[in-house]
N, C-alpha and C positions, 0 to 999 in steps of 0.2 A: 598733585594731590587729587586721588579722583573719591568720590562716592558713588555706590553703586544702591538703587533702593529697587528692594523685591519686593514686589505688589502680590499677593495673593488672593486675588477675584473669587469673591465668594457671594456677589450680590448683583440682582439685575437693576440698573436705571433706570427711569420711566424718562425721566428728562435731565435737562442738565444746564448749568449755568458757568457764567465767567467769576470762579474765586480761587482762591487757594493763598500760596505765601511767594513772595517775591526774595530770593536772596539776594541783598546787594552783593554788588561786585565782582560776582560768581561768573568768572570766563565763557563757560559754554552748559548750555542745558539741552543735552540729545534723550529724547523719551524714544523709548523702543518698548514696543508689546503687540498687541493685538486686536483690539475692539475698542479703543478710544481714537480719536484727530488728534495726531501729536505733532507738537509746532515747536520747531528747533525756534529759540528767543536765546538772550542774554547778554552780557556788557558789548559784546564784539559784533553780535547781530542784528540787535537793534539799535537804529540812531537815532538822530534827530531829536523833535519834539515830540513826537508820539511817544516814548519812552515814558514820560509819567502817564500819560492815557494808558499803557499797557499797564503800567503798575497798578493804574487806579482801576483797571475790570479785573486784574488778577488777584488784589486784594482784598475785594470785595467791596469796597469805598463807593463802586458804581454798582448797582443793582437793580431787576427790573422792579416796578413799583409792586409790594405784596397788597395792598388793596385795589382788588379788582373795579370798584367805583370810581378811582380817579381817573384822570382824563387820559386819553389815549395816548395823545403824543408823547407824554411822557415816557412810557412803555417804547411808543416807537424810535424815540430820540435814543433810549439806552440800545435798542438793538442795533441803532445807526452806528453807535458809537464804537461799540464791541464789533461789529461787522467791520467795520470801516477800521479799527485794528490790526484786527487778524487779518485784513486784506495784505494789510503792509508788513505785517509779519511772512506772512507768505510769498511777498516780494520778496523780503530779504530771503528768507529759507529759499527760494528756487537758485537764487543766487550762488547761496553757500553750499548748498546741492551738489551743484557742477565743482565747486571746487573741492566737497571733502571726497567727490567720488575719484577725482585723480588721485588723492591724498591717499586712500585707502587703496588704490592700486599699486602701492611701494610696500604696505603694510605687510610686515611677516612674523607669523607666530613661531615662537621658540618650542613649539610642545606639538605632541599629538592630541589634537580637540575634540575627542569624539560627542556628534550629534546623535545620532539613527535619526529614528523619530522624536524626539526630545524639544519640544519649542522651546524651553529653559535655558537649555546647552545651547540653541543655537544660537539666542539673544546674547548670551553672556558671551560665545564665539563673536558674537558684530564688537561687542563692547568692548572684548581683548585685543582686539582688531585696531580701535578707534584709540585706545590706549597706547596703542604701540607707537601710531601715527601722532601722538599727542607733540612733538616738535615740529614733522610736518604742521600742523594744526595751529601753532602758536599756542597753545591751549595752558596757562598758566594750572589750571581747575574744570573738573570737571564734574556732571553731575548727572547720571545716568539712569533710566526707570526701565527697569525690564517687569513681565507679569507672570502670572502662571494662574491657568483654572486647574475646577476640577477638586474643590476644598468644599463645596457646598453638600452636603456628606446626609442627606436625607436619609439614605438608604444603605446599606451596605457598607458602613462605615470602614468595621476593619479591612475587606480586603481592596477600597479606596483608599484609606491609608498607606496600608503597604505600598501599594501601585505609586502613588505623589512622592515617599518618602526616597523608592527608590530612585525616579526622577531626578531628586532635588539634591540627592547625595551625590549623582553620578554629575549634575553638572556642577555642583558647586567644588566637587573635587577636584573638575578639569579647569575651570575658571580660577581655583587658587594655586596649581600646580603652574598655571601661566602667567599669573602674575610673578610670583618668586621667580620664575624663568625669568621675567625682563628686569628684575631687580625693583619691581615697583610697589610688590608687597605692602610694607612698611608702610605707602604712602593712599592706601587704599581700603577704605569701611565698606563695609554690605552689611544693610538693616533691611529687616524684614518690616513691612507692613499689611494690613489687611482691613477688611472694609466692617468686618466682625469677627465675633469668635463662634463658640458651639455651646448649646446646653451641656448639663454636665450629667442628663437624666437620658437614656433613650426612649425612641419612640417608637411604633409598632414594626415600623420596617426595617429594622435593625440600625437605624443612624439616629443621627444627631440633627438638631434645629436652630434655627437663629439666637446664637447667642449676645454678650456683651464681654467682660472683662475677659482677656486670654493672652496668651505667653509669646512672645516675640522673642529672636533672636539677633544678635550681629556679628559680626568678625573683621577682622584686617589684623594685619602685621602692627600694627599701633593701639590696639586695644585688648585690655586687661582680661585676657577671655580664662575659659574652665571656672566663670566665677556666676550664679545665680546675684543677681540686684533687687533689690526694694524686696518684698517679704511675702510668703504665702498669704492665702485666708486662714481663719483662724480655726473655721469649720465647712469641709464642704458638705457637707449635709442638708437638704432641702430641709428651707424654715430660717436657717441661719442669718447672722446682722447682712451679709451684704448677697442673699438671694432673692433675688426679684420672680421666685418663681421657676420651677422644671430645673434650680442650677442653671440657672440665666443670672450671672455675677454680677456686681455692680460695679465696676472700676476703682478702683482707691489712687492711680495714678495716672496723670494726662500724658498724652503722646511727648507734649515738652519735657517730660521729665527723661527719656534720653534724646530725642533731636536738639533740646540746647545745647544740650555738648558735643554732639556732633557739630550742628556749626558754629560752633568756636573752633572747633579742630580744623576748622575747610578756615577758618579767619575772621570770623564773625567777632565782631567787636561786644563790647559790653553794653556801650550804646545802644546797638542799634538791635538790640533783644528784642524789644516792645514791640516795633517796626515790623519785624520780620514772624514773631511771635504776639499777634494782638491781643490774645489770650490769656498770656504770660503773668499778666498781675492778677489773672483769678485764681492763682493757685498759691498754696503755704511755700515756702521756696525748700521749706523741707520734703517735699515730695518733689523736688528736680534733684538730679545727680549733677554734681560737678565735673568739669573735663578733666582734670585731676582721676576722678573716679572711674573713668570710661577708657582711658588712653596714659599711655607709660609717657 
């Protein structure tokens, strides 16, 4: 069972911290992109005690202090902490290193993978790569981050467009024609993600600017696709209930309302929603889809 998540970098970072979400039990977590420190972690890579120390900077439970008046070491103890982490994290990854690069030297693709210049295709080429290998691997689950720039669309919108769309069609078509080749289809999600969306107003240079609410897709051999989910605005017209301005939307649904049912579909228990999802109870449960809804 692999998942595949497509980042669409559409924003610069000034800085950056240790959070995000931990999935329990999830075999293997390989990030592949381009401008982040990606740290292979998960049930088989990390041991010991440090395991909830990772969970607790990944979670966000550990954070540097937001008021700048408190005492230093505080501040310093969390960088200790997080440093001292990732140190061991990195341990292990150098480790697992030398052994998935033998692993990947038996790996053989069933398909023709064409790259050119495409960073998309050739991430998704590492990741049908890693997939193949997934017995070498042990790898019960997997869960994989590939990126792609080049969406931040100031300027010249349409024929950036065009230029991304042909990109993103040309590798997600070699990437699906190679999974069916291994038979692993069926067992395989790809969800789009992105850091924003785009006004819905242009601006003097023919694009578009930092928006809010916008349209995401997914696919696998196991989800209910050719189907639009949860509901239009009711008006896009600037002025409208959920425009903040230029067709800058307002969101009506949280990202949980389809990654919970994706990870139930990877095995995620009921339980352990809250956990993995701390969020989760801030929302009406009618704005989540259920795995029923997302996958046959």
């Amino acid at each position: 069972m692999s998942e595949c998540w497509f980042h669409a970098e559409g924003s610069r970072r000034s800085h950056s911290r240790c959070a995000g979400f931990w999935v329990p039990e999830v075999s293997n977590h390989v990030f592949l992109g381009g401008r982040h420190v990606h740290v292979v972690a998960g049930q088989d890579y990390v041991g010991g005690n440090h395991r909830s120390d990772l969970r607790k900077c990944y979670s966000g439970e550990v954070r540097p202090p937001q008021d700048r008046h408190r005492q230093y070491h505080q501040c310093s103890s969390w960088q200790h902490l997080c440093r001292g982490v990732l140190q061991k994290v990195r341990r292990c990854h150098q480790v697992q290193s030398g052994e998935l690069d033998q692993q990947l030297k038996t790996a053989k693709l069933k398909t023709s993978f064409p790259t050119n210049d495409i960073d998309l295709a050739r991430q998704l080429k590492q990741v049908a790569r890693l997939i193949s290998a997934r017995v070498e691997r042990k790898a019960e689950r997997d869960v994989f981050f590939v990126e792609i720039g080049g969406w931040d669309t100031h300027s010249s919108v349409a024929t950036e467009l065009n230029d991304r769309f042909a990109e993103l069609n040309l590798a997600l078509t070699s990437f699906v024609a190679e999974m069916k080749a291994q038979g692993i289809f069926d067992s395989t999600t790809l969800v789009t993600h992105s850091d924003f969306a785009r006004t819905l107003t242009p601006n003097s240079g023919e694009g578009t600017d930092h928006g809010w609410a916008g349209n995401y897709f997914m696919l696998g051999g196991a989800v209910k696709g050719g189907r639009v989910y949860n509901d239009f605005p009711t008006s896009f017209r600037e002025g409208s209930s959920q425009d903040a301005g230029r067709g800058r939307l307002i969101p009506k649904y949280p990202w949980e309302n389809m990654m919970l049912p994706v990870a139930e579909w990877m095995g995620l228990e009921s339980a352990q929603g809250s956990s993995v999802f701390p969020n989760l109870g801030a929302f009406n449960s009618t704005l989540l889809l259920s795995r029923a809804a997302l996958f046959q």
